[in-house]
VOPAGU-2260 file (C-alpha; in pm, 1 decimal, decimal comma):
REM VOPAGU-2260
SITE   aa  ch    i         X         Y         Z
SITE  UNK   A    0       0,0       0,0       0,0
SITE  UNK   A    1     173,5     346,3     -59,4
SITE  UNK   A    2     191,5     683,3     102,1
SITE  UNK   A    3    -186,5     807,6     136,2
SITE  UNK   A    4    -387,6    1096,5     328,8
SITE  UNK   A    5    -389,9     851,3     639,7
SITE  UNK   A    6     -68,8     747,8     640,3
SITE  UNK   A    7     119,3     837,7     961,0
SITE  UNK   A    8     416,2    1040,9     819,2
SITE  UNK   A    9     742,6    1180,4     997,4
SITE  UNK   A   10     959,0    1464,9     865,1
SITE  UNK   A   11    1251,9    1485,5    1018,1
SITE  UNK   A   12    1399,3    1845,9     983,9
SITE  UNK   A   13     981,0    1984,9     937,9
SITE  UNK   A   14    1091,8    2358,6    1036,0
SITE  UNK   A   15    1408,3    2354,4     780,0
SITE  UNK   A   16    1436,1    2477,2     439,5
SITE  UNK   A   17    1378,3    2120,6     271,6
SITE  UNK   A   18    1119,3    1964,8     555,1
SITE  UNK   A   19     932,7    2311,9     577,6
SITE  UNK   A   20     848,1    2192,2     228,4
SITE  UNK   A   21     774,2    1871,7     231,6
SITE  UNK   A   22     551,1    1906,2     521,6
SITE  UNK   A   23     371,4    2209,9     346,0
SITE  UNK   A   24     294,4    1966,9      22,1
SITE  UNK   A   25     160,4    1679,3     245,5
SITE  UNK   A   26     -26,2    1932,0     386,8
SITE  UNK   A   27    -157,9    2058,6      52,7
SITE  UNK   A   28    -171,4    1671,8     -35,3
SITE  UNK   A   29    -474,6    1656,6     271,2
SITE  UNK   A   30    -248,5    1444,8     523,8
SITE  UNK   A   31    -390,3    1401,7     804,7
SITE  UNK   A   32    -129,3    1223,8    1053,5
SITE  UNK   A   33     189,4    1417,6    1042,3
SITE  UNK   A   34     488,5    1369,1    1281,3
SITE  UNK   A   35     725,1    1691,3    1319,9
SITE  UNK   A   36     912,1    1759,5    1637,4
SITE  UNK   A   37    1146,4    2002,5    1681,4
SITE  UNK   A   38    1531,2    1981,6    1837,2
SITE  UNK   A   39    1404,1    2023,8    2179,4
SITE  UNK   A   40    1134,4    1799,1    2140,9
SITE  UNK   A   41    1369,5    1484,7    2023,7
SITE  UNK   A   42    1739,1    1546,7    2033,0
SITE  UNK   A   43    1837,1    1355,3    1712,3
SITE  UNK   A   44    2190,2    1321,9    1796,7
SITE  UNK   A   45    2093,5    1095,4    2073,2
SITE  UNK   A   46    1939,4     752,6    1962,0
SITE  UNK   A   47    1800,2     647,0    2271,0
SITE  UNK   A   48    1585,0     946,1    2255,9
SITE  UNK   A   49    1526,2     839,6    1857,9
SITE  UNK   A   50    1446,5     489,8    1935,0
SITE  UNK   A   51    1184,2     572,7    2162,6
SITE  UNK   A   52    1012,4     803,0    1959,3
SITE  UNK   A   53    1025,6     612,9    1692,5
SITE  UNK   A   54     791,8     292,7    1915,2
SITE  UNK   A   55     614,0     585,0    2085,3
SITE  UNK   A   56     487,7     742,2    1707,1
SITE  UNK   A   57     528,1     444,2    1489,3
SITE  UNK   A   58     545,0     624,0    1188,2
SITE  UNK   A   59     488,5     461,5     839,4
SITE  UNK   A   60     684,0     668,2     613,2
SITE  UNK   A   61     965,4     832,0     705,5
SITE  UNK   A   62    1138,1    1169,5     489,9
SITE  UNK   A   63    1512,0    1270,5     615,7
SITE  UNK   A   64    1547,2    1644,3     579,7
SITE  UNK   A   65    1715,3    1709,9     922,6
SITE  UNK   A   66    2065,2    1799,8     832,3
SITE  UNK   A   67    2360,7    1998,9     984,4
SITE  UNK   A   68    2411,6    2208,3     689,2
SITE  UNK   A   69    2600,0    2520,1     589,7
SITE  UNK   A   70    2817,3    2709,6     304,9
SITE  UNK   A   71    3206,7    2664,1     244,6
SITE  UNK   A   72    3261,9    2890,7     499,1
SITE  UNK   A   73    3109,6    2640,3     791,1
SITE  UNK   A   74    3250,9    2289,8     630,6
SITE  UNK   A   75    3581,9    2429,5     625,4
SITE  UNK   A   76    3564,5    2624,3     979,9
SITE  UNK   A   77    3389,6    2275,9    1140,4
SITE  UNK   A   78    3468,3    1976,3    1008,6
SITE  UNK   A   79    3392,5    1747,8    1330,9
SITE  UNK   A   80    3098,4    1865,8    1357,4
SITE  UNK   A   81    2957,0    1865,8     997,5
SITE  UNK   A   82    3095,5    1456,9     978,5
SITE  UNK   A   83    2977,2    1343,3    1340,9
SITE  UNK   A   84    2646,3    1506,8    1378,8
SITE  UNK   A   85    2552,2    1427,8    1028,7
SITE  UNK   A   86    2663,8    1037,8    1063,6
SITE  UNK   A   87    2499,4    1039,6    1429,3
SITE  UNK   A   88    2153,2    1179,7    1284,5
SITE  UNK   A   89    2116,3     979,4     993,9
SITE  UNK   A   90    2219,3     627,0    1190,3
SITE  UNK   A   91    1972,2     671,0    1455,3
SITE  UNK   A   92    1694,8     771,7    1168,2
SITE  UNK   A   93    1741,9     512,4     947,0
SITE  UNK   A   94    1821,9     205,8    1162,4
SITE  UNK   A   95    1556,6     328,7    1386,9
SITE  UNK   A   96    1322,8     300,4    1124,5
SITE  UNK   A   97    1418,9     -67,5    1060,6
SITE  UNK   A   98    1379,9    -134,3    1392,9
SITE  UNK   A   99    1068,1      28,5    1436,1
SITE  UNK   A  100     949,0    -126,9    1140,1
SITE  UNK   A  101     895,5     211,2     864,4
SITE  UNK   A  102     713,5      71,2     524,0
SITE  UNK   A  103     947,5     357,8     367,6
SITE  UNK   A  104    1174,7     606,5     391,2
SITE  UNK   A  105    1334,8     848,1     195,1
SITE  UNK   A  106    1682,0    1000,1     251,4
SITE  UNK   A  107    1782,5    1298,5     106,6
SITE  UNK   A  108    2149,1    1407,1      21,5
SITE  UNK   A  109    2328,5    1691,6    -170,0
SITE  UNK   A  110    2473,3    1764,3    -491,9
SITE  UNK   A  111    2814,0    1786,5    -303,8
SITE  UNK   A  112    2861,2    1401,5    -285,9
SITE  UNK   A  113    2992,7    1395,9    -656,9
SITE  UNK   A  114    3334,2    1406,2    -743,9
SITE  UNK   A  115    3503,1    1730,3    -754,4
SITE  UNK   A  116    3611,0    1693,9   -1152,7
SITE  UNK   A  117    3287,7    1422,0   -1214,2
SITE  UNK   A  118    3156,0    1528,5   -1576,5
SITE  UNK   A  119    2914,2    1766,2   -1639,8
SITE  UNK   A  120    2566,2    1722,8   -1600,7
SITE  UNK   A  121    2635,1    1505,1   -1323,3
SITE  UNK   A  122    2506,9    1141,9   -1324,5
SITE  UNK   A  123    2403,1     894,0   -1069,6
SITE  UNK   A  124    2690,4     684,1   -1181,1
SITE  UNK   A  125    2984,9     904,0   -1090,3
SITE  UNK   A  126    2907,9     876,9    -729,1
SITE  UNK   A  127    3250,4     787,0    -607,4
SITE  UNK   A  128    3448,0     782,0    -929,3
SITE  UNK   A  129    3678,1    1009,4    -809,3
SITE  UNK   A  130    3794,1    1285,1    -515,5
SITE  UNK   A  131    3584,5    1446,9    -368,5
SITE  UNK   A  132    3579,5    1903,5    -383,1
SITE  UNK   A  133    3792,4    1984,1     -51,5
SITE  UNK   A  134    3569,8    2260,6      53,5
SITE  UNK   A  135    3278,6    2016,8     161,7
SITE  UNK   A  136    3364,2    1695,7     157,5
SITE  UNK   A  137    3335,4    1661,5     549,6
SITE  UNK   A  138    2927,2    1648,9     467,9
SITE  UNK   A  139    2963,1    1465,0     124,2
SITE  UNK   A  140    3107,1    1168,7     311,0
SITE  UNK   A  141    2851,2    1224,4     588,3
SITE  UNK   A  142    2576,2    1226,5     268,1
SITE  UNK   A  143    2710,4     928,8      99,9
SITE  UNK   A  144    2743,9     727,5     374,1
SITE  UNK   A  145    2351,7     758,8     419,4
SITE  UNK   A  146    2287,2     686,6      61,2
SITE  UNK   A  147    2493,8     350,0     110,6
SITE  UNK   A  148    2307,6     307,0     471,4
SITE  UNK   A  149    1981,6     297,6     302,3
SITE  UNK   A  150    2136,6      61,6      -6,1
SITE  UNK   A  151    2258,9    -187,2     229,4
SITE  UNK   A  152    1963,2    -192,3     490,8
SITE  UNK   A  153    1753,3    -282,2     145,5
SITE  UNK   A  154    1995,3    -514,6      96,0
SITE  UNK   A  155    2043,9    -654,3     380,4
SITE  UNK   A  156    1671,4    -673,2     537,9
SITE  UNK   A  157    1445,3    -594,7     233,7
SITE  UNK   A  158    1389,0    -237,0     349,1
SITE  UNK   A  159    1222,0      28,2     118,9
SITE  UNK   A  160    1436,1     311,3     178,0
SITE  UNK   A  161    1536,0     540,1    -119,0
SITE  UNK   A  162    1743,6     813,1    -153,2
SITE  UNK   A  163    1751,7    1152,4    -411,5
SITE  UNK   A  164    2019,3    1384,1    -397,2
SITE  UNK   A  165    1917,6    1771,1    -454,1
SITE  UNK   A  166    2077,8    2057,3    -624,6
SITE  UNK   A  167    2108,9    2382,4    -447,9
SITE  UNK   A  168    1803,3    2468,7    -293,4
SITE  UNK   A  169    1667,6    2813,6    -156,1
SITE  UNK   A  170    1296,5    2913,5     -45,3
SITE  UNK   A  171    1107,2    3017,1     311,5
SITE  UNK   A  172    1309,7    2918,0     597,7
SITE  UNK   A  173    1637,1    2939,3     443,7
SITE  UNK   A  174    1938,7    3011,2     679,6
SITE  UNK   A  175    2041,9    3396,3     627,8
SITE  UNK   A  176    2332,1    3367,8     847,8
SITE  UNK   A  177    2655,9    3593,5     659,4
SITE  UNK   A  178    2880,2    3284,7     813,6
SITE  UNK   A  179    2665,7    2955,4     768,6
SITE  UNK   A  180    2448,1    3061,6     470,0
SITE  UNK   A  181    2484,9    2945,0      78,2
SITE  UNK   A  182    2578,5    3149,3    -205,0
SITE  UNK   A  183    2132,1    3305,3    -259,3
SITE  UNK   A  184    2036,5    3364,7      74,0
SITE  UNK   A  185    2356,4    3526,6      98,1
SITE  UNK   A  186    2289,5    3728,1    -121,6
SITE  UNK   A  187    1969,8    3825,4     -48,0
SITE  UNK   A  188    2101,6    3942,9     216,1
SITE  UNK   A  189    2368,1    4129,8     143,9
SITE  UNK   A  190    2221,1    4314,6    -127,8
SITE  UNK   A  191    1911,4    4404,7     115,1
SITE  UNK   A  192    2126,5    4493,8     394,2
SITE  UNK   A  193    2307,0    4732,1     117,9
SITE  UNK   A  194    1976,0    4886,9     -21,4
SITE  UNK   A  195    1915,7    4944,3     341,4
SITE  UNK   A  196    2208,8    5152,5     403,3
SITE  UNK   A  197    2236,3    5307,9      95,0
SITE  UNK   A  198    2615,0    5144,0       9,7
SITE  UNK   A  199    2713,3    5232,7    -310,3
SITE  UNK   A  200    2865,4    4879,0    -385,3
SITE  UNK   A  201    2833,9    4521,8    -294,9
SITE  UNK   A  202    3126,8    4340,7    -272,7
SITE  UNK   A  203    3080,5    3926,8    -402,5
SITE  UNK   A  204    3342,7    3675,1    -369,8
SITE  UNK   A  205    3551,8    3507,2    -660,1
SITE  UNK   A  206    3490,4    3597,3   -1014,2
SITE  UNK   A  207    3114,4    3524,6   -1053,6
SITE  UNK   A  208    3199,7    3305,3   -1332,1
SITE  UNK   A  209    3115,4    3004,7   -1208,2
SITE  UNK   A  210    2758,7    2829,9   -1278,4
SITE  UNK   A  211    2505,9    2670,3   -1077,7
SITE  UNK   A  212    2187,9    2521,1   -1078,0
SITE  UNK   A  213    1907,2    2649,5    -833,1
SITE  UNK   A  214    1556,3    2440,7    -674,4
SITE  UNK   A  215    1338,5    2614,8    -530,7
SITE  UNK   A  216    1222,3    2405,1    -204,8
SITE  UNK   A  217     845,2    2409,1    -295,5
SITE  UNK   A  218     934,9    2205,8    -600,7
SITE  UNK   A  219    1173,1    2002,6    -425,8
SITE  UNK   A  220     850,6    1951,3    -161,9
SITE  UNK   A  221     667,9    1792,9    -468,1
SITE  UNK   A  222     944,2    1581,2    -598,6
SITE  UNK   A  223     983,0    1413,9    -287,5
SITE  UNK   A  224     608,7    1362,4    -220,4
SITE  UNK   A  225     631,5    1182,4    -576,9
SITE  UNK   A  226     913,8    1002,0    -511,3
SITE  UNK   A  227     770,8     815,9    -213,8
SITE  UNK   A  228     511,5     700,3    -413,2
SITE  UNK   A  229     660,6     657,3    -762,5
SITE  UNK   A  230     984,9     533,6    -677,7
SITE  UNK   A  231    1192,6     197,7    -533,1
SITE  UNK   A  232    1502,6     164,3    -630,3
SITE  UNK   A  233    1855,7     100,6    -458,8
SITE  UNK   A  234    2007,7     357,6    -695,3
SITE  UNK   A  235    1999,7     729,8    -565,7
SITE  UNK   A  236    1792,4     975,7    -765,4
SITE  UNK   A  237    1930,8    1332,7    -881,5
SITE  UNK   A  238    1632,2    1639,2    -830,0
SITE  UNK   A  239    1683,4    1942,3   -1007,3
SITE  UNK   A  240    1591,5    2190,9   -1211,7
SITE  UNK   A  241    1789,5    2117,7   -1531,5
SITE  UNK   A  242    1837,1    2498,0   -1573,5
SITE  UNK   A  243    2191,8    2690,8   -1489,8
SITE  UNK   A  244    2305,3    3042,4   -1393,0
SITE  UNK   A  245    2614,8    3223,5   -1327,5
SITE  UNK   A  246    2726,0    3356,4   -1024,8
SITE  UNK   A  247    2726,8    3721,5   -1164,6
SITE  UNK   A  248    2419,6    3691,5   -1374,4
SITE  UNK   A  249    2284,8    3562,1    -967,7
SITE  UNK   A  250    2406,4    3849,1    -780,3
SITE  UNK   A  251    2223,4    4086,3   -1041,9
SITE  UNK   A  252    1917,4    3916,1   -1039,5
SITE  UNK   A  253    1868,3    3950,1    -679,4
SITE  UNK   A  254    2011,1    4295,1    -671,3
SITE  UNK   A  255    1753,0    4356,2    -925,9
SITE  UNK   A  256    1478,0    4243,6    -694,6
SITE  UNK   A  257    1571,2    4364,0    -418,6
SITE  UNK   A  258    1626,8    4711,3    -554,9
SITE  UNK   A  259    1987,7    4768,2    -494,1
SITE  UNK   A  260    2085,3    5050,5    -811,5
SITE  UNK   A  261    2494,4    5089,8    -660,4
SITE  UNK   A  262    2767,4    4905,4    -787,8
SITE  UNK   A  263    2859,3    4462,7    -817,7
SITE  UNK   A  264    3246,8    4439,9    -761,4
SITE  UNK   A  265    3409,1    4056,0    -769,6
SITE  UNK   A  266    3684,1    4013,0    -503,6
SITE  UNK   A  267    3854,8    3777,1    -736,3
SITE  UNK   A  268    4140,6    3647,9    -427,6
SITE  UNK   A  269    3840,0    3484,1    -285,1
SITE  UNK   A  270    3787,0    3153,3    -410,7
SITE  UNK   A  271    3547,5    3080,4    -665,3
SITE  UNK   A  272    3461,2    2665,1    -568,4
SITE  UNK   A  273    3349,8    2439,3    -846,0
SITE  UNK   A  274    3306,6    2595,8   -1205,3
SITE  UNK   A  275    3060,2    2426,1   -1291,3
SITE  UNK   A  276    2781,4    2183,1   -1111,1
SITE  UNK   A  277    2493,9    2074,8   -1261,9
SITE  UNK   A  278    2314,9    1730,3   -1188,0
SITE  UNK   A  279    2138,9    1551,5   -1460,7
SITE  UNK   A  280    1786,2    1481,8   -1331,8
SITE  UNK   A  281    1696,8    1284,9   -1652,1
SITE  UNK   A  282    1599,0     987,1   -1472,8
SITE  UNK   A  283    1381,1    1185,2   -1269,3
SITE  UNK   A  284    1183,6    1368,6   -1543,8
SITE  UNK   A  285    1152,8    1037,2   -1716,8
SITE  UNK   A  286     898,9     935,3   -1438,2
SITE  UNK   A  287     704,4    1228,9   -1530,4
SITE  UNK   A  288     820,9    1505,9   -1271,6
SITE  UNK   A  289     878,8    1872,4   -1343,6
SITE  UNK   A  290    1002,0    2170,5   -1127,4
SITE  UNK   A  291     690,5    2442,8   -1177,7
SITE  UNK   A  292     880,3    2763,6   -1020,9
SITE  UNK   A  293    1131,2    2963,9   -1272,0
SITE  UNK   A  294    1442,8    3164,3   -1075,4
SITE  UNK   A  295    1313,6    3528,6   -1094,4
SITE  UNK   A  296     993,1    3391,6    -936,1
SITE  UNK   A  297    1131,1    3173,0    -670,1
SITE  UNK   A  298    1376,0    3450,4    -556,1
SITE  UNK   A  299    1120,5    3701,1    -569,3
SITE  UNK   A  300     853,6    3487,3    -295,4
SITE  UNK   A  301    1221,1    3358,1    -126,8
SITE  UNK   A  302    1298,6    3772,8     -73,9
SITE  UNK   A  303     963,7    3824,4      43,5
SITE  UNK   A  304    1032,3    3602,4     338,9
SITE  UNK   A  305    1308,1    3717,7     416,2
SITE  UNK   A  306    1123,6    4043,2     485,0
SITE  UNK   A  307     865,5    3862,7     676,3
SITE  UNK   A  308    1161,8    3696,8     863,0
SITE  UNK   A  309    1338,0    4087,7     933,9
SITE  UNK   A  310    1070,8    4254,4    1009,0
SITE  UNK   A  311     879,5    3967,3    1175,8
């Protein structure tokens, strides 16, 4: 029987920028029998505190958005903490829904588990066909040893747990944190925080060559809802939105929206990370699944609550 309105469902992560979504599609979906609880509520990092809340809710279906997640800047500044808490998290989640029996579960990863120089649009098959990019690789190995945790527990016991591995997402609840924050939100941001004070230039690290691919959560929301019920296999499944952009052409699309007129400078001794990262979501838009949210849109609604957020 799949995922239905009566299905009791857990997100874990439900107030993050990825299980903020997926909760709000259920949601729009009609389910009935959600399961969020915050940090305080269970303390994820501790599995005796998992395990019982796993027998206590007995969830059915399980989606794994809680993460500790952050830009270059954090990987590279906290390494211990981005491998251990990650590993710790997605252990007690996935073998405590063996355990507690779980009908399914879905994992979800990051683009970052590819290899640094893996070709371009990136493929489900170049998972560990080479190094891995320096700057992050703390949480790619943390990401890729879930994606293997849920292979070999299907494997091993039969268990339906999948796994699809996002591109960059932004949306409501993203982290605006200057120090922990990715490259949109960032920006956002900074270009706001600009308009605000009436700089006269923004300055944007590296050379604002580089290209990347953005997902707005909301879509991501829906491709997870329709992968728990359209999908079961032991390979991991790339989501994204099959479009790119550059840095620069970025940082002036949100300075656009926000309404920042001064001037874009590129520190160019900052470094610029990967030149290029898009993921091939082929496989995924075979089973019939399309993003519905274009970039100027997305960041528009995504600035919007940041506002909300500010002035909240």
């Amino acid at each position: 029987m799949s995922m239905n309105e009566h299905s009791r469902v857990y997100v874990a992560g439900h107030r993050g920028l990825v299980g903020s979504a997926i909760w709000r599609e259920l949601q729009r979906r009609g389910f009935r029998n959600l399961i969020g609880r915050t940090r305080q509520e269970v303390d994820l990092l501790d599995a005796a505190a998992v395990s019982r809340f796993y027998a206590e809710t007995k969830p059915e279906f399980v989606f794994i958005a809680a993460a500790k997640v952050g830009g270059i800047l954090a990987n590279d500044q906290q390494p211990a903490s981005f491998l251990f808490e990650n590993l710790q998290i997605q252990n007690h989640l996935i073998h405590g829904a063996w355990q507690a029996g779980v009908r399914k579960l879905l994992f979800l990863g990051s683009s970052c588990i590819y290899p640094k120089l893996a070709p371009q649009p990136l493929r489900e098959e170049s998972l560990l066909s080479g190094p891995l990019e320096p700057t992050n690789e703390w949480y790619a190995v943390a990401k890729i040893a879930g994606i293997k945790l849920c292979q070999a527990y299907r494997r091993q016991y039969g268990c339906d747990f999948i796994s699809a591995m996002p591109t960059n997402m932004y949306g409501p609840n993203d982290n605006y944190d200057l120090q922990t924050s990715h490259v949109l939100p960032a920006f956002l941001r900074k270009f706001h925080e600009a308009k605000v004070s009436g700089a006269a230039r923004v300055v944007c690290w590296g050379s604002g060559t580089p290209l990347r691919e953005f997902l707005h959560a909301d879509d991501l929301g829906r491709a997870c809802v329709f992968l728990m019920q359209h999908y079961s296999e032991e390979q991991f499944i790339n989501v994204g939105s099959g479009r790119e952009v550059s840095i620069r052409e970025l940082a002036e699309l949100v300075g656009r929206i926000v309404g920042f007129t001064g001037e874009i400078v590129w520190d160019t001794t900052k470094p610029d990370g990967t030149p290029r990262k898009l993921m091939d979501s082929s496989r995924l838009f075979a089973l019939g699944w399309r993003p519905q949210i274009d970039l100027e849109m997305g960041i528009r609604s995504a600035y919007e609550d940041f506002l909300a957020k500010r002035v909240g």
